[in-house]
KOLVO-706836 format. One record per residue (C-alpha): x, z, y; residue in one letter. Coordinates in nm, 2 decimals. Layout:
// KOLVO-706836
+--------+--------+--------+------+
!   east !     up !  north ! rest !
+--------+--------+--------+------+
!      X !      Z !      Y !    A !
...
+--------+--------+--------+------+
// end
This chain:
// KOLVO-706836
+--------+--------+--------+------+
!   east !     up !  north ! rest !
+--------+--------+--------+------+
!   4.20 !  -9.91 !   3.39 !    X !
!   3.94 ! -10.12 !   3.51 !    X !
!   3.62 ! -10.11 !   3.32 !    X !
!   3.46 ! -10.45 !   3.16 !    X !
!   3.13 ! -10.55 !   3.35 !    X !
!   3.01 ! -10.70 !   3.04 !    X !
!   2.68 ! -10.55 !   2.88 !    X !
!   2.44 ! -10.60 !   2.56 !    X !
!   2.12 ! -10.47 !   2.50 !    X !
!   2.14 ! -10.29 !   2.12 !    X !
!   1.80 ! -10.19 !   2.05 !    X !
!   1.61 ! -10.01 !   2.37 !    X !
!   2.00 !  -9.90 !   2.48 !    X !
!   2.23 ! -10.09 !   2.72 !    X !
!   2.56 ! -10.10 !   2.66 !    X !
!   2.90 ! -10.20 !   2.76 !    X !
!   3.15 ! -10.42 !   2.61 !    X !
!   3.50 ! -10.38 !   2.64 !    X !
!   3.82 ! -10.58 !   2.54 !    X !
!   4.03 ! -10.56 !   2.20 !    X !
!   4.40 ! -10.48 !   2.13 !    X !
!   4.46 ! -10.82 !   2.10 !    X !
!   4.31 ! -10.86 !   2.49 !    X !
!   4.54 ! -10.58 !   2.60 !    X !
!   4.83 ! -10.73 !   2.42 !    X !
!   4.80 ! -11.07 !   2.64 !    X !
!   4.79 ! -10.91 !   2.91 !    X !
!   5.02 ! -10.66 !   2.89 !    X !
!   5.24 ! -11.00 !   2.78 !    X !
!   5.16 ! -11.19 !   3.08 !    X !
!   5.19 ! -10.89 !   3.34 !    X !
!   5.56 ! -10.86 !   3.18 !    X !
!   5.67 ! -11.24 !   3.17 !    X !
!   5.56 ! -11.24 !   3.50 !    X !
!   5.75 ! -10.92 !   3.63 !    X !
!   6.03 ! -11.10 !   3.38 !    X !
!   6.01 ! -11.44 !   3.55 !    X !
!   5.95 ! -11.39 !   3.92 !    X !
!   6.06 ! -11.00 !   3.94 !    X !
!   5.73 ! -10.92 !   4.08 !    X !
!   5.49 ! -10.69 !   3.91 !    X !
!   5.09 ! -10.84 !   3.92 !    X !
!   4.84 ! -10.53 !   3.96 !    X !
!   4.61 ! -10.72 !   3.70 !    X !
!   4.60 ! -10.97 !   3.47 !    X !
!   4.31 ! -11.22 !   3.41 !    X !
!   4.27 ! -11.30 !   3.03 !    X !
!   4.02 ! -11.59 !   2.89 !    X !
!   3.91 ! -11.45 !   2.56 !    X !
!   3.77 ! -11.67 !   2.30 !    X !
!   3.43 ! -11.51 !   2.38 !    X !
!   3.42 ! -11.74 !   2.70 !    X !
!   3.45 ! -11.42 !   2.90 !    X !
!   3.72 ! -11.34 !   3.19 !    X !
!   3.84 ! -10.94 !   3.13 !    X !
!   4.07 ! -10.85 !   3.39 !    X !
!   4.32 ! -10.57 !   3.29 !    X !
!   4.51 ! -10.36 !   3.50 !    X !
!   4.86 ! -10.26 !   3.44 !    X !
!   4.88 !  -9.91 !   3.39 !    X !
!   5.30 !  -9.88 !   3.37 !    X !
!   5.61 ! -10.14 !   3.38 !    X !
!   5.97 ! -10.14 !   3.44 !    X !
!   6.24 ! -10.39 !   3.36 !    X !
!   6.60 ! -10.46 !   3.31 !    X !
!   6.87 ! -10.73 !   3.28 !    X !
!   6.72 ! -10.97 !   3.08 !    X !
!   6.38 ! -10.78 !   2.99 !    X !
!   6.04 ! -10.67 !   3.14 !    X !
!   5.78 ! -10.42 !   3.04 !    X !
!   5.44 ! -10.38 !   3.06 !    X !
!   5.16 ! -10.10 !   2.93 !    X !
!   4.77 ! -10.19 !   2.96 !    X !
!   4.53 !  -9.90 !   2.87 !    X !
!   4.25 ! -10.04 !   2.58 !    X !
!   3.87 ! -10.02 !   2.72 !    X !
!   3.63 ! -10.02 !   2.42 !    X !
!   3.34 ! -10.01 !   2.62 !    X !
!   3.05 !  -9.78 !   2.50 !    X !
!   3.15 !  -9.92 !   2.11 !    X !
!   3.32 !  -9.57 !   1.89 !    X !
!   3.67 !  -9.71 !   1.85 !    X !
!   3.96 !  -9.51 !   1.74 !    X !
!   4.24 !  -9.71 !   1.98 !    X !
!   3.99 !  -9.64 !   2.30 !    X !
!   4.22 !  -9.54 !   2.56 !    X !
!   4.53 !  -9.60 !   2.37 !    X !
!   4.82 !  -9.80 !   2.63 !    X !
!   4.95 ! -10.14 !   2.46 !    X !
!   5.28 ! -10.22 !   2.56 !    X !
!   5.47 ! -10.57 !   2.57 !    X !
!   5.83 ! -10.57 !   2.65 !    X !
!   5.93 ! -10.96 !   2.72 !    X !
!   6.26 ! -11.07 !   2.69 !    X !
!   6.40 ! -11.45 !   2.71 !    X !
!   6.50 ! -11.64 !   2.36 !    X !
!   6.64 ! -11.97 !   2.32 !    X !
!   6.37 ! -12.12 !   2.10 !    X !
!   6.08 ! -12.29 !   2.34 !    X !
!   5.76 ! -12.15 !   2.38 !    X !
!   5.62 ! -11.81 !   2.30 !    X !
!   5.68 ! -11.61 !   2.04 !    X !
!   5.56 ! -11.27 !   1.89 !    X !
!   5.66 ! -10.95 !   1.68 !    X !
!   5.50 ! -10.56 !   1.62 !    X !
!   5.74 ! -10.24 !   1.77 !    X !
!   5.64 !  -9.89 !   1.75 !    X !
!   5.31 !  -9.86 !   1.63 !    X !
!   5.18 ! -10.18 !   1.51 !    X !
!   5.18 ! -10.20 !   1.14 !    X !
!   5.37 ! -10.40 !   0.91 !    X !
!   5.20 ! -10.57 !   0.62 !    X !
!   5.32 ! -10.48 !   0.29 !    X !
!   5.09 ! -10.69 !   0.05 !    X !
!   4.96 ! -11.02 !   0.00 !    X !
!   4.63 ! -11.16 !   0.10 !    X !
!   4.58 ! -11.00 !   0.48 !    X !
!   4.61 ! -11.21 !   0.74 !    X !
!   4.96 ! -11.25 !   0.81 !    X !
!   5.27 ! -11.24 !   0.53 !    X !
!   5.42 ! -11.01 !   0.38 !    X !
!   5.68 ! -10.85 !   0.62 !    X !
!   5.49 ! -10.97 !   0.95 !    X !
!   5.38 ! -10.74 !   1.19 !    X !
!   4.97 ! -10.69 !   1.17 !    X !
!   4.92 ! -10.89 !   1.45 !    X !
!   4.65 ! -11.13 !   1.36 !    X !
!   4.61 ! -11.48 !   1.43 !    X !
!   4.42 ! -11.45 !   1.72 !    X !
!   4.55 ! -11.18 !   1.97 !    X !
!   4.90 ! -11.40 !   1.82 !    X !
!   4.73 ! -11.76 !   1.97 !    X !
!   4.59 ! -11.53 !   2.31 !    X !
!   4.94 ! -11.39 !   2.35 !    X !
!   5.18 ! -11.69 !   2.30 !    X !
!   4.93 ! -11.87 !   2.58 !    X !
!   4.98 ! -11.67 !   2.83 !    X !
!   5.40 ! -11.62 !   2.78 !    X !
!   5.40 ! -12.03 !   2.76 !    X !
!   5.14 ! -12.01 !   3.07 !    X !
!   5.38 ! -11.83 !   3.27 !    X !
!   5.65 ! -12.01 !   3.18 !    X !
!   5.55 ! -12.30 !   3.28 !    X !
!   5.40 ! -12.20 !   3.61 !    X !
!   5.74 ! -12.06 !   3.69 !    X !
!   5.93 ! -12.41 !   3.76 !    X !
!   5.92 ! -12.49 !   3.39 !    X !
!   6.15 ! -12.27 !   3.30 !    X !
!   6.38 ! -12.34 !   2.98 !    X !
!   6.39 ! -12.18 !   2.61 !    X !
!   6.11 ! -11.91 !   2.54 !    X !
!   5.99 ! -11.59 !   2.54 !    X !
!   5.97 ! -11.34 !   2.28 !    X !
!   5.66 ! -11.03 !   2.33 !    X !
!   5.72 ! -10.72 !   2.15 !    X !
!   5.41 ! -10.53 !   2.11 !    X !
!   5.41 ! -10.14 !   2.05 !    X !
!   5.11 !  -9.92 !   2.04 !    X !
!   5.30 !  -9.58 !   2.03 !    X !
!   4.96 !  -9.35 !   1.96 !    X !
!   4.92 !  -9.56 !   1.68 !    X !
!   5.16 !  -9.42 !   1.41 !    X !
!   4.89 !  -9.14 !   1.45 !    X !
!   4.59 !  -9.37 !   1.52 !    X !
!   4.65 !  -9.55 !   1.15 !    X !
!   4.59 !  -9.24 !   0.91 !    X !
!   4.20 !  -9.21 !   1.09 !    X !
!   4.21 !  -9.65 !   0.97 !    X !
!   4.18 !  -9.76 !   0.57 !    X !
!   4.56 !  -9.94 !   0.70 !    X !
!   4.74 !  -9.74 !   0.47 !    X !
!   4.51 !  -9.83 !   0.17 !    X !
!   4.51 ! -10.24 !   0.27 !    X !
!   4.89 ! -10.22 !   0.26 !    X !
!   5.00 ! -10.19 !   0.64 !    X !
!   5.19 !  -9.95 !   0.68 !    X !
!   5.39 !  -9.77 !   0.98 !    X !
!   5.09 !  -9.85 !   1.28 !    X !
!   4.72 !  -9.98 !   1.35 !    X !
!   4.73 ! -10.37 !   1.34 !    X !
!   4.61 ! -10.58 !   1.71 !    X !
!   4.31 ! -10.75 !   1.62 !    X !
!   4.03 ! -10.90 !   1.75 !    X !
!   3.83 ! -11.26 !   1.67 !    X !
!   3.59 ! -11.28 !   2.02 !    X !
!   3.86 ! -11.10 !   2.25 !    X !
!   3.59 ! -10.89 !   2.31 !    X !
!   3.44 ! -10.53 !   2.19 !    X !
!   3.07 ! -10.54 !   2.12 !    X !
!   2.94 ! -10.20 !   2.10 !    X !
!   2.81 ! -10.10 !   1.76 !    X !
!   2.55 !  -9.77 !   1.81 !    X !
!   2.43 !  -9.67 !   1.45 !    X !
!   2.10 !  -9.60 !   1.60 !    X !
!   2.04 !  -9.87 !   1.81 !    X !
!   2.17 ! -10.14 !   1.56 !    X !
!   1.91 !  -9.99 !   1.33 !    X !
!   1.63 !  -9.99 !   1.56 !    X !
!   1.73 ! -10.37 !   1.66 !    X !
!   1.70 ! -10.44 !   1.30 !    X !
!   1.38 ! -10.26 !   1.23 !    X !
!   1.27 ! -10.43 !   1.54 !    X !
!   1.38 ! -10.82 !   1.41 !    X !
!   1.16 ! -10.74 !   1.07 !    X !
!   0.84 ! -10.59 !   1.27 !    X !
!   0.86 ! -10.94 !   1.42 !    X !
!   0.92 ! -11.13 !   1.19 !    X !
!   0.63 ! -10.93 !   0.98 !    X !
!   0.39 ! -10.95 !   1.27 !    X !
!   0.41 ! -11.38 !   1.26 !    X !
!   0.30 ! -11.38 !   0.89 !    X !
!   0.63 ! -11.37 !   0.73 !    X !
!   0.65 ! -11.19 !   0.36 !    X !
!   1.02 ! -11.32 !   0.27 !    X !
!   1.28 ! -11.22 !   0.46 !    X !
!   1.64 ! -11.34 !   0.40 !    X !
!   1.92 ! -11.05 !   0.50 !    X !
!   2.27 ! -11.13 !   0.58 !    X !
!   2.51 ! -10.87 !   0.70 !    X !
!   2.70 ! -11.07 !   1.01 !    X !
!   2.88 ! -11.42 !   1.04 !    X !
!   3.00 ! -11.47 !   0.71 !    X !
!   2.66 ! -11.40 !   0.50 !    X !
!   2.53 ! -11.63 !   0.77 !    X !
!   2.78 ! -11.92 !   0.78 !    X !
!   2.74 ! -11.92 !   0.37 !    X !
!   2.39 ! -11.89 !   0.32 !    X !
!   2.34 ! -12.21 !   0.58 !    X !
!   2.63 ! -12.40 !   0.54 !    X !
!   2.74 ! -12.41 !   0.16 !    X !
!   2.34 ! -12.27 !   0.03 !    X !
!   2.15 ! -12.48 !   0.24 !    X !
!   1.91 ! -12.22 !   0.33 !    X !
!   1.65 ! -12.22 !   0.63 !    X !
!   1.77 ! -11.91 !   0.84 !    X !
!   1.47 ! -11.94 !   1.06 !    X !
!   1.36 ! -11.60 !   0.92 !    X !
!   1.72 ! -11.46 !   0.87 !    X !
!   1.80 ! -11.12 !   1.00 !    X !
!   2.15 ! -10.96 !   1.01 !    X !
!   2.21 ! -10.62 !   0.87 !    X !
!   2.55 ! -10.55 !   1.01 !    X !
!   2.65 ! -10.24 !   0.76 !    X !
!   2.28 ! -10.08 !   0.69 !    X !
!   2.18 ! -10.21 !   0.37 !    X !
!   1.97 !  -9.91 !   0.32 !    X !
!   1.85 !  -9.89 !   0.64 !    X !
!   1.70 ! -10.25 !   0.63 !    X !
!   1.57 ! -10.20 !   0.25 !    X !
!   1.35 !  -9.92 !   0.38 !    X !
!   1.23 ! -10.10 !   0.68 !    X !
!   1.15 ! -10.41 !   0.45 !    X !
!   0.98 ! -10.11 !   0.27 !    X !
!   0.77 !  -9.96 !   0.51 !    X !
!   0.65 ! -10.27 !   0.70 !    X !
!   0.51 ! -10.47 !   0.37 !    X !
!   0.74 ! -10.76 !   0.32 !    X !
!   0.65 ! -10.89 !  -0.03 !    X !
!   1.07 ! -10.99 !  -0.05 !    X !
!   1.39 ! -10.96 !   0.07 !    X !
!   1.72 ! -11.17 !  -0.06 !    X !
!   2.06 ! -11.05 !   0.06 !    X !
!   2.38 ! -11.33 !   0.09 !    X !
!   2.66 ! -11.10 !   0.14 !    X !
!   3.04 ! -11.15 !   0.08 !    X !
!   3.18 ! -10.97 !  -0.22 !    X !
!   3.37 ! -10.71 !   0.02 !    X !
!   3.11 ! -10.59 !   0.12 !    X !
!   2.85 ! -10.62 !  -0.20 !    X !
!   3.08 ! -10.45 !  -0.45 !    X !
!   3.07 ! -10.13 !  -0.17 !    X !
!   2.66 ! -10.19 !  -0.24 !    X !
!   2.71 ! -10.24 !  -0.61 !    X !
!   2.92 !  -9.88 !  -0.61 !    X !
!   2.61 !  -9.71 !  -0.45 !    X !
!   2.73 !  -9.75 !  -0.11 !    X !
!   2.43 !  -9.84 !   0.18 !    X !
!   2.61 !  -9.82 !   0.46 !    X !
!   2.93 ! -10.04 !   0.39 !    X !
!   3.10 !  -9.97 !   0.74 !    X !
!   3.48 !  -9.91 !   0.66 !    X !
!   3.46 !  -9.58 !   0.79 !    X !
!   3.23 !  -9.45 !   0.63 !    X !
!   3.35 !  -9.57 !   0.26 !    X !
!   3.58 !  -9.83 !   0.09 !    X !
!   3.53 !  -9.89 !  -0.24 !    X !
!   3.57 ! -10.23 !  -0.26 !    X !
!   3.85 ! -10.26 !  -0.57 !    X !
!   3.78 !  -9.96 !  -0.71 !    X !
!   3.41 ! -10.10 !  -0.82 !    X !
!   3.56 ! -10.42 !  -0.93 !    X !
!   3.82 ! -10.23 !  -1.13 !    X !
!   3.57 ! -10.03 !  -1.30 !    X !
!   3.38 ! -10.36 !  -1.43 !    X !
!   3.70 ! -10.53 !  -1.50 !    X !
!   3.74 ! -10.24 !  -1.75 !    X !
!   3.40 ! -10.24 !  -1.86 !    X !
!   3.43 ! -10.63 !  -1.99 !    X !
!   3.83 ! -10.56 !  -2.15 !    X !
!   4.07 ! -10.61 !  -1.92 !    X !
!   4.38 ! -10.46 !  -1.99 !    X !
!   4.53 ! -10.13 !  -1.81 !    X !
!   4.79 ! -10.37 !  -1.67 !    X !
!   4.51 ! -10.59 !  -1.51 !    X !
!   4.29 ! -10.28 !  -1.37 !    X !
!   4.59 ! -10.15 !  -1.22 !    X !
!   4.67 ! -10.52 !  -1.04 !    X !
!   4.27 ! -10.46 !  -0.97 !    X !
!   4.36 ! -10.15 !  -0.80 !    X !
!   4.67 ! -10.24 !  -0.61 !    X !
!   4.50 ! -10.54 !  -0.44 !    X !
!   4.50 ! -10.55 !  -0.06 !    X !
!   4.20 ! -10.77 !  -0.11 !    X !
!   3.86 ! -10.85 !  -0.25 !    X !
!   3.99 ! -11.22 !  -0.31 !    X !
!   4.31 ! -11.12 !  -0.42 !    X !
!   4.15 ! -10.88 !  -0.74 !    X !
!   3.92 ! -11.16 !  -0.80 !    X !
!   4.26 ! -11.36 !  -0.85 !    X !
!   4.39 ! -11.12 !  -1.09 !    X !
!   4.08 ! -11.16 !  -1.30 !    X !
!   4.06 ! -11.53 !  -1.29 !    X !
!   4.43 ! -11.50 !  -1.44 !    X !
!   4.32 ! -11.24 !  -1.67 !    X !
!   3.99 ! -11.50 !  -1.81 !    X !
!   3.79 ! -11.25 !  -1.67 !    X !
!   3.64 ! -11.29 !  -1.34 !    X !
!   3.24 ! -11.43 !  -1.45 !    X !
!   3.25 ! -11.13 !  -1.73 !    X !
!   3.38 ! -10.87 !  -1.44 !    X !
!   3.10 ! -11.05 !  -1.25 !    X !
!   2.80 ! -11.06 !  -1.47 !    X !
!   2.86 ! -10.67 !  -1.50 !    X !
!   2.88 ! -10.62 !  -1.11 !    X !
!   2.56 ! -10.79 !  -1.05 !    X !
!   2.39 ! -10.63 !  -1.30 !    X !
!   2.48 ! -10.30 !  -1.13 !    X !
!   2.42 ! -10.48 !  -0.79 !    X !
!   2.05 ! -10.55 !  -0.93 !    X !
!   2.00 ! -10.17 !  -1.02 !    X !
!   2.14 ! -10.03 !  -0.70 !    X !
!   1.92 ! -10.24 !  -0.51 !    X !
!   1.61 ! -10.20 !  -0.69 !    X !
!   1.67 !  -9.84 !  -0.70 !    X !
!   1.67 !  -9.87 !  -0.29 !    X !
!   1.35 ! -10.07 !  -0.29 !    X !
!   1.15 !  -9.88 !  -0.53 !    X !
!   0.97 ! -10.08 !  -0.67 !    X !
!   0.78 ! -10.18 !  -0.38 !    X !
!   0.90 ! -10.55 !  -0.31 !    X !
!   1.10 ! -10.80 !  -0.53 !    X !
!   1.50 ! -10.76 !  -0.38 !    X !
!   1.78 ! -10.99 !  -0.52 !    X !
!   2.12 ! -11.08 !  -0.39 !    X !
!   2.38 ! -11.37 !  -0.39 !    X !
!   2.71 ! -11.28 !  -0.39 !    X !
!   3.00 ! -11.52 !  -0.23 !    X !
!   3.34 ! -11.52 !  -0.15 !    X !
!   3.56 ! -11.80 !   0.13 !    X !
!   3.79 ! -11.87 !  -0.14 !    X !
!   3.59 ! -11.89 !  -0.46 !    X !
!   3.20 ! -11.99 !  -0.37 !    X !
!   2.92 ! -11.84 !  -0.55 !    X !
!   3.05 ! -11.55 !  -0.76 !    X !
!   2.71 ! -11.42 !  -0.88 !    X !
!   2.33 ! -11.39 !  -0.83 !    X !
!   2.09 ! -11.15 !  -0.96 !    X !
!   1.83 ! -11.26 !  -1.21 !    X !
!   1.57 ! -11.36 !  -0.96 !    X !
!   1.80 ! -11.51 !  -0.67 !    X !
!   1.78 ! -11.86 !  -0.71 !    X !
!   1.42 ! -11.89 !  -0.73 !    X !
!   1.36 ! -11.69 !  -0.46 !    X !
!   1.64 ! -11.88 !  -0.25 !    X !
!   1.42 ! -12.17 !  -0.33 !    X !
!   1.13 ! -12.06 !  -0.07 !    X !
!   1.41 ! -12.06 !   0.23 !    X !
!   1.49 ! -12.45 !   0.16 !    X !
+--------+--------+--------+------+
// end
């Protein structure tokens, strides 16, 4: 394995990137089309990832047969906590009639069993990504071998991970049977709980020390992208939370900010809303079952709390209680508890007030002071 020379500062910490499933899977796909193609075996394979950065991955095994090759690349997660670190991704490649390159789980990638993930129901948990980085390089390598006719197919298999999924909330989101190959940046950023909470408390003492009493707190991208995009808002004075709600509430606290408004996504405000202040997955998931205790709190039926329940998604329970005429009730009632959670947090000490959003349905709530105090980041 050859380690990512790739590093961040978190905090006062240096630390080292490394490269996702979906990374490994490319290049265990590429090393094997190759071996496939040309019957030679490449040490290492060079994979653009969408981050803009070059990872080079070494093969760790391969062998091949008539009509197949196989490749196994070890996963480097850098200095980040990840349950898959040293796990070997394998791709076996084998030539299809149909052009181009094409892509399906084997041992140890999940299949997804519910609606609303990222791939349909039946589909291997590969997600759209590592499935665009892996279909590149088999149509590369078919093309830099003489154009060769039909396709490829890759066949991913993670065999530690029919073990690796019961330490993942896989089983609960509906894949079942594996991990799922994921990955957005290509890319592992490393995520120390002390050093992303000294970061943070390091943005605010910044932030305090120019003058500013209002701070507007957004966990990561999506918070962001919302609360600029589709709100409007200046994010001049924005700081990202990541998963330390309570963490940032008590540094707002302690260093005198007279406010603080949070634009978070619903999956991860409902965790907040349930009493939850650090929303990472493994510490907690409560998402649906929060939103199925307010759906029962405004009437919905046992039927409709138990679609609540079942729902892979955030998004998809919301759908159940817009069928059920009962999503702004169900909402009205989270935010209230939202509100009590959060002031509970701050104690009294500074105003705190939240916006709530989701992709697919907008605003889904604010607390009773939100919108005027969105008004001073216009």
């Amino acid at each position: 394995m050859q380690p990512l020379e790739e590093y961040i500062n978190v905090g006062t910490k240096r630390m080292r990137c490394g490269y996702t499933t979906g990374t490994c899977a490319a290049a265990a796909s590429r090393a094997a089309a190759e071996l496939l193609l040309r019957g030679e075996l490449v040490p290492a394979v060079t994979v653009s990832t969408p981050a803009g950065i070059d990872v080079v991955v070494e093969v760790e095994e391969h062998e091949a047969g008539d009509g197949w090759a196989q490749c196994a690349v070890q996963k480097d997660s850098g200095d980040d906590p990840d349950v898959t670190n040293g796990a070997l991704v394998y791709a076996r490649v084998e030539r299809c009639s149909e052009p181009g390159g094409h892509v399906d789980g084997g041992v140890g990638v999940g299949r997804v069993t519910r609606e609303g993930l990222d791939q349909p129901v039946g589909a291997a948990a590969i997600n759209s990504t590592p499935r665009r980085m892996i279909t590149e390089q088999l149509e590369e390598a078919l093309e830099q071998a003489d154009g060769e006719a039909g396709g490829l197919l890759s066949v991913i298999s993670i065999p530690a991970g029919v073990e690796l999924a019961a330490k993942t909330f896989n089983p609960r989101l509906g894949i079942e049977g594996g991990i799922s190959v994921l990955g957005t940046s290509g890319v592992v950023r490393p995520m120390s709980e002390d050093a992303l909470i000294s970061s943070i408390e390091l943005e605010l003492k910044t932030l305090r020390a120019r003058g500013v009493q209002d701070v507007l707190v957004v966990p990561g991208n999506y918070g962001r992208d919302f609360a600029c995009g589709q709100l409007q808002l200046n994010m001049d004075d924005a700081v990202s939370c990541s998963n330390y709600f309570g963490a940032t509430i008590d540094a707002v606290n302690v260093l005198g900010f007279r406010s603080m408004l949070v634009v978070g996504h619903i999956g991860k405000m409902a965790k907040v809303a349930g009493g939850i202040m650090n929303t990472h997955s493994r510490v907690a998931d409560c998402r649906v079952e929060v939103l199925a205790a307010h759906a029962a709190l405004v009437g919905a039926s046992q039927d409709a709390v138990r679609q609540v329940m079942a729902a892979a998604t955030t998004d998809a329970a919301l759908d159940v209680l817009i069928g059920a005429g009962l999503k702004d009730a169900a909402m009205r009632s989270l935010m209230a508890s939202l509100a009590d959670k959060l002031s509970h947090r701050a104690a009294g000490a500074f105003q705190i007030e939240a916006i709530v959003f989701s992709n697919v349905h907008g605003v889904l709530g604010m607390t009773a002071g939100a919108e005027e105090l969105a008004a001073r980041f216009g």
